[in-house]
C-alpha positions in Angstrom: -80.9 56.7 12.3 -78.3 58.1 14.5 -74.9 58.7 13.3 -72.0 57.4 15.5 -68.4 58.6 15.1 -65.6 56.1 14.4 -63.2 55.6 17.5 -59.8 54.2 17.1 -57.1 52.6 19.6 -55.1 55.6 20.7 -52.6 54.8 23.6 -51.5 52.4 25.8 -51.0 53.4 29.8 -48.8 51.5 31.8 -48.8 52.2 35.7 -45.4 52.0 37.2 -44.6 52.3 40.9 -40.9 54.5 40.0 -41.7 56.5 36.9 -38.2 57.7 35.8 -36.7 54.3 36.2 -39.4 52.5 34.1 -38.5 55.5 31.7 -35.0 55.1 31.8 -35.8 50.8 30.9 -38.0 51.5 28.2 -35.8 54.5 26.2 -32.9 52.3 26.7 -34.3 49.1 25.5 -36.9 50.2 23.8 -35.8 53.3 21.8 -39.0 55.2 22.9 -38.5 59.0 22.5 -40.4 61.0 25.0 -43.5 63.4 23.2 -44.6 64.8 26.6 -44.7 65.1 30.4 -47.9 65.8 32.3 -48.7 66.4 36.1 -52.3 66.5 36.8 -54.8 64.1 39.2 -57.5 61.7 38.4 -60.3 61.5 41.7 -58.0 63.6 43.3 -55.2 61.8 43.3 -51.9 63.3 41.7 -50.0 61.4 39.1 -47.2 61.9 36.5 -46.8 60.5 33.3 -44.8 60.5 30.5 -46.1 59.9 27.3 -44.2 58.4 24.3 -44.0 59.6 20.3 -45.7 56.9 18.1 -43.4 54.3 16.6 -45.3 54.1 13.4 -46.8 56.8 11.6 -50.2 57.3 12.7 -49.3 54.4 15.3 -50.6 54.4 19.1 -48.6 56.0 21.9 -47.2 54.4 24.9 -47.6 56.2 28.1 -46.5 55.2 31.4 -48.3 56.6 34.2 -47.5 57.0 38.2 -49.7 57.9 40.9 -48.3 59.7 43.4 -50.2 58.3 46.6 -51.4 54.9 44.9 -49.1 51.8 45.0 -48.8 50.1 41.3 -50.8 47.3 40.1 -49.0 43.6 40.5 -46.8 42.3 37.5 -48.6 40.1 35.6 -51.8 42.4 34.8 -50.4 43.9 31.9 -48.6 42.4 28.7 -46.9 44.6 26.4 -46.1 43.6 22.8 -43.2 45.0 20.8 -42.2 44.2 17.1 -38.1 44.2 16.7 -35.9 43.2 13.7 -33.4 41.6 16.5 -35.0 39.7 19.3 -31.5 38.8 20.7 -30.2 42.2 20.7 -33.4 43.1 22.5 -33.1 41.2 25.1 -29.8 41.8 26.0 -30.6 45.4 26.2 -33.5 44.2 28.8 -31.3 42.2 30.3 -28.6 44.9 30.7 -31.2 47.5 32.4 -32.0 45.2 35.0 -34.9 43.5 33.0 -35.3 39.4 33.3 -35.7 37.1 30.3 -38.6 34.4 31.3 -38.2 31.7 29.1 -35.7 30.7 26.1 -36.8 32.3 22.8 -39.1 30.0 21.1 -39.2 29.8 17.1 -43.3 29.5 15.6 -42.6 28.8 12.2 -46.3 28.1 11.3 -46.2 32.0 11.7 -43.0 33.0 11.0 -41.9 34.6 14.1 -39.8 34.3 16.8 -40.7 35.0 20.0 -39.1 36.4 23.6 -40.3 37.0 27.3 -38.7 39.5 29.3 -39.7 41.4 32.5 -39.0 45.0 33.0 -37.9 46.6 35.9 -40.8 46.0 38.1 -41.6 42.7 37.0 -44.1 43.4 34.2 -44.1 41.1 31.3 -42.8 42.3 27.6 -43.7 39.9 24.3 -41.5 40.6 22.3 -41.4 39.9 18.5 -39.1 39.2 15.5 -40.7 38.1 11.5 -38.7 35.6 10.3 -37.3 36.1 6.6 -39.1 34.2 4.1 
């Protein structure tokens, strides 16, 4: 029998068409704290990234990625998640670095959550999430 070893979600890479303005949305709304910046290529192609301290201990990373000589995907292919204790704040810091709410917050209470759409800079969608208090 052949032994396998365990893999585990690591990271997250988003690819952005204007890396330091997708990094100034996401420290500013976001509160992420920059771990590392790499240069390097993939097939050739150059690309910068910027990858992200975990916001949980032993938590994935968020990186976002941009290639140099490649366009960005379309909005739309990507959803991010994020868990806050203040959806409202949240968006209004989305809102206030150029970021688009999509829809009025919506309450689930079967799941006790509350729960926000907002775009970033380039369009991308963010779900954004608050636990109710029981």
């Amino acid at each position: 029998m052949t032994s396998q070893a365990k893999s585990a979600f690591n990271f997250t890479k988003l690819v952005v068409g204007d890396l330091e303005k997708s990094h100034a949305f996401y420290t500013e709304v976001c509160g992420l704290e920059v771990w590392a910046r790499i240069d390097s290529e993939l097939k050739g192609e150059p690309f910068a990234e910027i990858m992200y301290k975990p916001q949980a201990p032993g938590g994935p990373s968020f990186v976002l990625v941009q290639f140099l000589n490649i366009p960005a995907p379309a909005p739309g292919e990507t959803i991010l998640g994020f868990l806050t204790p203040d959806l409202d704040a949240f968006i209004a810091r989305a809102e206030k670095a150029g970021g688009k709410m999509l829809q009025p917050i919506k309450t689930n209470e079967e799941h006790q959550v509350k729960v926000g759409f907002v775009t970033d800079l380039e369009g991308r969608i963010i779900e954004v999430v608050e636990t109710l208090q029981k």
